[in-house]
N, C-alpha and C positions, 0 to 999 in steps of 0.2 A: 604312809600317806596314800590316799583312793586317788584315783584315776581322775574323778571327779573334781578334787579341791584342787589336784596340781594344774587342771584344765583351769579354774578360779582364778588360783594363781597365778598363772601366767598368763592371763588376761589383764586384771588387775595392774602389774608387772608392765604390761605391755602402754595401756591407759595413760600410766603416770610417763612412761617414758613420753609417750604420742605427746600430753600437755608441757611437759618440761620442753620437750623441741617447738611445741608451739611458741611458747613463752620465750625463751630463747631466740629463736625467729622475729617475735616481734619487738625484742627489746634492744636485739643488732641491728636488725635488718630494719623495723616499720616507724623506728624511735620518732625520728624526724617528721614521717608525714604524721603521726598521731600527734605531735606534738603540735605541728604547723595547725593540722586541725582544729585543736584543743584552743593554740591563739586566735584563729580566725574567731571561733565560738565566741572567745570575751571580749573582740576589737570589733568596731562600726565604725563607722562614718557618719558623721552630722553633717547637715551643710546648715552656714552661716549665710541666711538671705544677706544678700547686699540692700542697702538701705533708700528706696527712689531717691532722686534729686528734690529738691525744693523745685517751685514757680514762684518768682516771686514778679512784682510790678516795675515800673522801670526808675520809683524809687525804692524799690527793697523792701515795700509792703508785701508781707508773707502772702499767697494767695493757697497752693497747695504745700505740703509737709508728708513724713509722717513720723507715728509716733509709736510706740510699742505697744502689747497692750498681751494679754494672756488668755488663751483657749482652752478648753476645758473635754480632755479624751479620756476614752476606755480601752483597758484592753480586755477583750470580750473571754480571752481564754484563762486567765487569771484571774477577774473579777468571782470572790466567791458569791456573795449575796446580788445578784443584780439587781431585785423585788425591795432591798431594803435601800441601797445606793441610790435606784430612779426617784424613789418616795422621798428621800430627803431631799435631792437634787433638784426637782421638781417645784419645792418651795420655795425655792431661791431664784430660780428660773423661769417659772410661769411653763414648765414644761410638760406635756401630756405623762403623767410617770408609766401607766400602762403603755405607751408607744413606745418610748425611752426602751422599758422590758425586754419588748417584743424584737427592737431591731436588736440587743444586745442578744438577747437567746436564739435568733437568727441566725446570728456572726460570730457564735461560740467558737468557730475555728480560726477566726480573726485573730491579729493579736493591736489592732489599732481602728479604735473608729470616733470620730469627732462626733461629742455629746453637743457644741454651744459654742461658736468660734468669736471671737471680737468681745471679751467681755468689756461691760465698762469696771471700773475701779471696785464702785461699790460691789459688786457681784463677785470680781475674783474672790474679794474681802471675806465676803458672805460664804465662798464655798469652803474656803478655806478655815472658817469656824464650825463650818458641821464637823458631826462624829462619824468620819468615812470609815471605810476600811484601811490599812496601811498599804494595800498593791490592789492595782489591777485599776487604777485608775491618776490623772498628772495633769499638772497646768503645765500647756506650752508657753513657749514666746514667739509671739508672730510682731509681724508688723501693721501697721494698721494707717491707709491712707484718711488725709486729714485735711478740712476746706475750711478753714480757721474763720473764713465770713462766709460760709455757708453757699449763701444762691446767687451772690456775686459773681458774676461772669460764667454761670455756670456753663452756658454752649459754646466758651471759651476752652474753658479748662479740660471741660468732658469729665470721666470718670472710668472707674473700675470695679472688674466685678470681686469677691470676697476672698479669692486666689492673688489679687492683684493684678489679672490680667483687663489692658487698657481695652477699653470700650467706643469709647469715643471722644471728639476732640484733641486738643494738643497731648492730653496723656498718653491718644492713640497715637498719634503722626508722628510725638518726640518720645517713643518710647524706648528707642536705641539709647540715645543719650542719657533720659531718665532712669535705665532700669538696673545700668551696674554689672554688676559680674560676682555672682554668689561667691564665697567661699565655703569652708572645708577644714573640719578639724576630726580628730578620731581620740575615739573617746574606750576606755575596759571597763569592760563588768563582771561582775562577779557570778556566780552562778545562779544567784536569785537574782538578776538582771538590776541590779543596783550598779549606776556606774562609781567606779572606785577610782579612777585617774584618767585626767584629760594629756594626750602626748602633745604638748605644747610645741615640742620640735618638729614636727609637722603638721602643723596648723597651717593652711592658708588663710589670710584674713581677706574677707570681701570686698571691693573694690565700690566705691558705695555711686551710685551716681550722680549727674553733673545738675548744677543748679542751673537753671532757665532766666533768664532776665526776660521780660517782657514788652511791648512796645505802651501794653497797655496803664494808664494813669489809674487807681485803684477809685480818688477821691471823685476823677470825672468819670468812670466806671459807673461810681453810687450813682451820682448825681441826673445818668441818663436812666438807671434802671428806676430810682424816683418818679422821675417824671413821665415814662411808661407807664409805674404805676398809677399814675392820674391819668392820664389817657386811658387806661383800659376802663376805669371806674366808669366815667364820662360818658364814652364811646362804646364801650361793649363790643369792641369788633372780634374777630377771628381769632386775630394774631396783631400784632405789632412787635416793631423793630425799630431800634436806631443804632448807628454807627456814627463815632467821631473819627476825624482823620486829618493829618497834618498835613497839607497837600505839600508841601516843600520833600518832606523825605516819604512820604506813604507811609507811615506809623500810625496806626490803629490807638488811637487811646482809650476808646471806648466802644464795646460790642456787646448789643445787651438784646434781647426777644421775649416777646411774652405768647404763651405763657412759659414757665421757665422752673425748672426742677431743683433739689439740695443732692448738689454728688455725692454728699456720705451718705444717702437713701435712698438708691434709687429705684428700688423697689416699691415707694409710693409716689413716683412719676405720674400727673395726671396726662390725659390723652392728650394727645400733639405738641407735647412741651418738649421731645426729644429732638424735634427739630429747628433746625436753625438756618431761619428764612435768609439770613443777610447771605449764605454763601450757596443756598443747597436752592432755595425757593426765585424762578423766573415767573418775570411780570410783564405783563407790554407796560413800558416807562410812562407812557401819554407824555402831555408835554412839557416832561422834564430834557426830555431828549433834543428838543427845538436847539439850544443854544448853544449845542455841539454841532450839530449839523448846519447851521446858518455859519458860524466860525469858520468851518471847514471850505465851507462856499467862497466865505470871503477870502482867506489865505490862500484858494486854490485861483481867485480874480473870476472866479465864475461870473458872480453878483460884488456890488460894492454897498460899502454901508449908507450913501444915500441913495439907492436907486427905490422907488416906488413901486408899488403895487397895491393893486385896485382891490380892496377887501369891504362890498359894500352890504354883505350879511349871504348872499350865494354864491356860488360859483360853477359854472357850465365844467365839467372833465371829460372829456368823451361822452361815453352814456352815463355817466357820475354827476348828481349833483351834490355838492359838499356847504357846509352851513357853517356860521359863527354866530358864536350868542348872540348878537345884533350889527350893523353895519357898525363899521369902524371905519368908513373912509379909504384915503389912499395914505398907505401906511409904509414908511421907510422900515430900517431892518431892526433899529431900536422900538420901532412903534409895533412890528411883528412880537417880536418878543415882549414886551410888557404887557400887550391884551394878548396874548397866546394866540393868535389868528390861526386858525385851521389853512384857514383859503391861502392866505399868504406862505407858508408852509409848504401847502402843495403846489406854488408857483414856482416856490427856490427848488422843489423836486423837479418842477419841469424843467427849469433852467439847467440842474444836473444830469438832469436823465438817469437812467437806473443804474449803469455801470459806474458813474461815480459815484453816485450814491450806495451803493453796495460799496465800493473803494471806505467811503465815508464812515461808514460803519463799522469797518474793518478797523479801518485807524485807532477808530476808539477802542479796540479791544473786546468787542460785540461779537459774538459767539464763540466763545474760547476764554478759558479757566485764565484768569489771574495770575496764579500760581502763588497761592494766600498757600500758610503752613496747613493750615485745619483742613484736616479730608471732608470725603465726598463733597467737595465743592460740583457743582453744576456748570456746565459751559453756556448757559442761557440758551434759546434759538432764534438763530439767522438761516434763516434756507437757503439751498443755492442761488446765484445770479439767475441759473436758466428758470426758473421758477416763479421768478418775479414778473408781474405783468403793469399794464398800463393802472392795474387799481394801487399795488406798489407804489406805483410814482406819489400818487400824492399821501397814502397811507403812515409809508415808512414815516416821512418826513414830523408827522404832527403824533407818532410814537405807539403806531399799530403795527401791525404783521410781526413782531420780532416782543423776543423776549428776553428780559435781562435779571440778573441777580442785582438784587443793592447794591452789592458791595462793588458791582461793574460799573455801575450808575455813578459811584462816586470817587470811582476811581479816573472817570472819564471827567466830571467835572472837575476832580484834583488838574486835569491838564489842563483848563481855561483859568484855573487860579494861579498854576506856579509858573508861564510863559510858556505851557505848549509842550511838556514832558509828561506822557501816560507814563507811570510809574508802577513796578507792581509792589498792591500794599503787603505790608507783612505785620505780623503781631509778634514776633522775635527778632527781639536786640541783640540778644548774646547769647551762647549757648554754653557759657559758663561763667561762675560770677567773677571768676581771676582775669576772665580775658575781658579786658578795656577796650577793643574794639570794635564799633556795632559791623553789624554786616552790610554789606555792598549793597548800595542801589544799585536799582536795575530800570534801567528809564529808556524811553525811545522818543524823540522828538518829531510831533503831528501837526503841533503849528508855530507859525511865529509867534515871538514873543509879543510884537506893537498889537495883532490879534485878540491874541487870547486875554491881554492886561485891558483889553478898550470892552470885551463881554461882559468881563467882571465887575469893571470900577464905571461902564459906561451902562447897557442896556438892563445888566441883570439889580444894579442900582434901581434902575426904574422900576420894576416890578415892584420893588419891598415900596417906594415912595407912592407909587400910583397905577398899581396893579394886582395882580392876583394873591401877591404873596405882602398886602402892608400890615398881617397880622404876624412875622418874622421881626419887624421891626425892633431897633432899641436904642433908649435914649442916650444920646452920644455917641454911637459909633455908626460908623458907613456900612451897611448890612449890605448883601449881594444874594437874590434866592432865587428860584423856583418852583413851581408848584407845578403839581399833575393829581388828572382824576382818572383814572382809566377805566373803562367799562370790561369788565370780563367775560372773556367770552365764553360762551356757553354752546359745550362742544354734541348736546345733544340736538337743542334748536340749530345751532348752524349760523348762529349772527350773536350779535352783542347784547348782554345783559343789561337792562334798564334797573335792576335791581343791587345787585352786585358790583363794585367797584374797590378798585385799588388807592390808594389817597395816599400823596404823597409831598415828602417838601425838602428841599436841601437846602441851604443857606448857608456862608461863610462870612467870615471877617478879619482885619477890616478887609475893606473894599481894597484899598490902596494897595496893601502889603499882607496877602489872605495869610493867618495864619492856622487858620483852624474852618474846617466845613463839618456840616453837620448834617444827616440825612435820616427824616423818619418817615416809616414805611407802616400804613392803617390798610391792612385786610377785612374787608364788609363788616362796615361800621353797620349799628343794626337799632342805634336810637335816635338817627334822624334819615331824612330821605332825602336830604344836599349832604351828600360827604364829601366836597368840596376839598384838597387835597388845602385851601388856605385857609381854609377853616377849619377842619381836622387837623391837620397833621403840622400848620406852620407853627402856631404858637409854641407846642410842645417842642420841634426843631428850637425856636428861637430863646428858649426856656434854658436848652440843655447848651446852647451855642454862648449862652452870653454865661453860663456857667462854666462852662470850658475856661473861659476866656479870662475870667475872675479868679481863676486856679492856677494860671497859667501864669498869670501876673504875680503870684506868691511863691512861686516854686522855681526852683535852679532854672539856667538852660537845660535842655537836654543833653543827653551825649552824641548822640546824632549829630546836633547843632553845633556844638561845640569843635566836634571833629571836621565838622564841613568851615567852618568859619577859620579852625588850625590847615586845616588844609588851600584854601585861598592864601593864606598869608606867609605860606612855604613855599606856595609857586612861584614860579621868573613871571615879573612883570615885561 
C-alpha cells in the first residue's frame, strides 16, 4: 500500500471516528435540549380574548354587546401565488388587489398580516367559496363590539376602536369592569404548521367581563333623542342637548346631544358630533340660575319671600345701569322669578354681597365636576372670590360671569325639587347584573326642605302659568320650569353677542312631589332672531317631560326606589 492511500486511509478512519463521537455526543449528552427544542417548535400559545360585558338599560334593554365575527389574514411567507389570492379576494371585498399585492410582497418575511378585519356574514361566506390556495392564508375569530340600537345614547355609551380599545364614554371610564381578563390555551402543530392537538389540560379559560346595568331608561332615551330631532329640523342651531333626571336619587334616564354619531362607525362621525355638550360644554346659565340663588337668599334669612323690590324697567348700580324688558313694578320674590327681573336679581345680589354669593354658588356645586361616571367631564367656570368686583354683584345673580355644564345646572335644580339635597347624578346602577344593589347616593344638604318645596310647587309654578316658560306647560299636571336666553360672549369684541345665544329650559313634575326634571340646551339657533329659551327650548323640554312621565307610569318602580322605600321601612321608628 503507497504512502499516499495509507495517509487517505487514515484520514478517512479518522472522519468517521470524529462523526460517530459527534453523534454519540449529541444523542447522550444534547438529547433533551434538542428535543425540548423540537417541542417548543410544535407548541404556541393562543390567547382566548375574554369577551366585553354587556350595557344594558336599567330594564335590561341590551344597549352594548358583543358578538363574534371572522377576519381574514395572510401569511406573507407561505402564500405562494399572492397576484392570483388578491385578484380573487378583491372581488369579495371591494379591495384594491394591486395594493393587497404590494403590501403582501413588502412583508414576504412576515409570517401574519391582516387582509380585512370585522367581516360581516355574508363576506366570510363569500371567501370561503373562492378557489384559494390550501396555506398561506385563515379566517380568525375575533370579537366584534355591537350597538344593537345603533345612535341611541351614543355620547353615552362611547365606543371603540377596531382593537377594541375604548375610546370614549362609559366603554372608556368602565373599561376595568368591562374588559375581562384574556385567557390561554396551547395549541401542536405539525411541521407544515397545521395545528394537530389542542392541550386542554392547560387551557386557561377567559374570565369574560362584567355586565353594566344603567340608570338610563332606553324607551325615555328614544323618546328625548326624537324630540331633539324635531328641534334640530326647526331650529337649526349648533348643537342641542337634553338630559332627564330623577331628582330623588340623580339617576340620569335620559342623555342624548345632537349632532350625534353610530358607535359601530365611527369613522363616518360628522364634525362636532364627538362631543357631548351636557358634561364637557360650559355656558353662562342666564336666568335659569335665578331660583337657585334667591332659595339660597331665603334659607340663609338674607331676604324673605315677601319682601319687595322696586323693578320699574332701570336700575342705577354704581356706574352700571341694568334694564328689564319693561317695568314690572314692585315685585315680591315670586314676582322676581316669574318675569325673570334682571334688576330684582341684582338687588338680592346687593342684599348678599359677593362673598355670599360666591358661598352660593359654591353650594350648588358651580365650579367643580359632579363626579358623573363619563370622562372628561368639565368643571364649568367660577373665578375666584378676589376677582369678583362691584359688576359681579348684580351679574352673577341674573346668570353672567360664571359658566356651567348642563348637567350642573340640573343637578342644582334636582336640589330645589327633592327638599335641598345636591345629589351627584350618575348613569350607573350596578356594575354587575348578579348584584341587586344600586350604588350609594352621595348627597349633601344646601337648603331646607320648607324652601326648596315652596320654589318648586310655589314661584317656579308661576312661570309655566304666567310667565316665561307657559310653552312647558301640560294638561293636567302641575308643571314647575325655567327658562334662560343667554347672550354669548364674544371673546374677540370683548362684550356680549347680540347674535349668538344659549336657549334654554328645565322643567319638572309634578309640582307637589317632583318626580322627574327635564332640561334642553339650543346652541345659536340660526332660523329665527328671538331664541327665546321659552320658545325654543320649552316646548321640546315639555314634550320629552310629559313623555317621561307617561313611561314612568307603565313601567315597575325602580330599584333605586324600591330599595330607598325597603330601607325606611327597616329603620327604628
Amino acid at each position: 500500500m503507497s504512502r499516499r492511500l495509507q495517509l487517505l486511509t487514515v484520514s478517512l478512519l479518522l472522519l468517521w471516528v470524529t462523526i460517530a463521537g459527534r453523534l454519540t455526543y449529541l444523542q447522550l449528552k444534547q438529547h433533551q435540549a434538542f428535543s425540548t427544542h423540537a417541542i417548543e417548535q410544535q407548541i404556541f400559545q393562543e390567547r382566548i380574548p375574554a369577551r366585553l360585558g354587556d350595557i344594558v338599560d336599567c330594564n335590561g334593554h341590551l344597549l352594548a354587546t358583543s358578538s363574534t365575527c371572522l377576519s381574514l389574514y395572510v401569511d406573507p411567507s407561505r402564500l405562494v401565488d399572492p397576484t392570483t389570492f388578491a385578484r380573487n379576494v378583491a372581488t369579495v371585498l371591494n379591495l384594491d388587489s394591486a395594493k393587497l399585492v404590494s403590501r403582501i410582497e413588502e412583508q414576504r418575511s412576515r409570517q401574519f398580516i391582516w387582509v380585512q378585519r370585522r367581516l360581516a356574514d355574508d363576506q366570510a361566506d363569500a371567501v370561503l367559496s373562492l378557489d384559494l390556495p390550501s396555506q398561506g392564508w385563515g379566517l380568525r375569530q375575533e370579537l366584534r363590539r355591537v350597538y344593537p340600537h345603533h345612535e341611541l345614547a351614543a355620547h353615552v355609551l362611547g365606543w371603540r376602536n377596531i382593537d377594541g380599545d375604548p375610546q370614549a364614554g362609559l366603554e372608556k371610564s368602565l373599561n376595568e369592569s368591562l374588559q375581562g381578563v384574556d385567557g390561554q390555551r396551547t395549541l401542536v402543530r405539525d411541521a407544515r404548521g397545521y395545528v394537530i392537538e389542542v392541550l386542554e389540560e392547560v387551557t386557561q379559560p377567559p374570565q369574560h367581563g362584567s355586565t353594566v346595568v344603567l340608570t338610563l331608561d332606553a324607551d325615555i332615551q328614544r323618546a328625548a333623542e326624537d324630540r331633539l330631532d324635531d328641534l334640530i329640523d326647526e331650529w337649526k342651531p349648533r348643537s342641542a342637548s337634553a338630559v332627564v333626571l330623577d331628582p330623588l336619587t340623580g339617576d340620569v334616564l335620559a342623555m342624548a346631544s345632537r349632532p350625534t354619531f353610530d358607535p359601530a362607525n365611527p369613522s363616518a362621525v360628522p364634525t362636532g358630533a364627538w362631543t357631548n355638550p351636557i358634561v364637557s360644554s360650559a355656558f353662562e346659565p342666564g336666568s335659569t340660575i335665578k331660583p337657585c340663588l334667591a332659595a339660597w337668599a331665603i334659607d340663609r334669612r338674607i331676604i324673605a319671600r315677601d319682601d319687595k323690590f322696586s323693578c320699574m324697567g332701570t336700575y342705577q348700580m354704581g356706574r352700571r345701569v341694568l334694564h328689564d324688558h319693561r317695568s314690572l313694578g314692585t315685585l315680591d320674590i315670586t314676582g322676581i322669578i316669574t318675569h325673570s327681573s334682571n334688576i330684582g336679581m341684582a338687588q338680592i345680589g346687593q342684599r348678599l354681597g359677593n362673598d355670599r354669593l360666591f358661598a352660593a354658588v359654591r353650594a350648588f356645586g358651580f365650579g367643580r365636576k359632579t363626579g358623573i361616571e363619563l370622562p372628561g367631564e368639565a368643571a364649568g367656570i367660577v373665578r375666584p372670590l378676589h376677582r369678583w368686583d362691584d359688576y359681579s354683584t348684580g351679574s352673577v345673580p341674573m346668570g353672567q360671569e360664571i359658566a356651567l355644564t348642563p348637567l350642573q345646572m340640573i343637578a342644582a335644580h334636582a336640589a330645589l325639587a327633592n327638599g335641598g339635597r345636591l345629589l351627584t347624578p350618575h348613569l350607573v346602577l350596578r356594575l354587575t347584573e348578579t348584584d341587586r344593589q344600586p350604588r350609594d347616593l352621595l348627597a349633601t344638604s344646601i337648603l331646607g326642605e320648607d324652601v326648596s318645596r315652596w320654589m318648586t310647587s310655589g314661584p317656579l309654578v308661576e312661570v309655566v302659568k304666567r310667565g316665561t316658560a307657559k310653552r312647558a306647560a301640560i294638561d293636567g299636571i302641575k308643571v314647575f320650569a325655567k327658562t334662560g336666553t343667554a347672550q354669548k360672549f364674544d371673546m374677540e369684541s370683548g362684550s356680549y353677542s347680540d347674535t349668538r345665544y344659549v336657549s334654554s329650559c328645565i322643567c319638572g313634575a309634578p309640582a307637589d312631589a317632583p318626580r322627574v326634571l327635564v332640561l334642553v340646551t339650543v346652541d345659536e339657533v340660526t332660523t329665527t332672531d328671538e331664541p327665546a329659551g321659552g320658545k325654543v327650548a320649552a316646548p321640546a323640554a315639555s314634550d320629552i317631560l310629559k313623555a317621561a312621565l307617561d313611561l314612568l307610569k307603565t313601567s315597575p318602580p325602580s330599584l333605586r326606589l324600591l330599595q330607598m322605600a325597603a330601607d325606611d321601612f327597616s329603620s327604628p321608628q
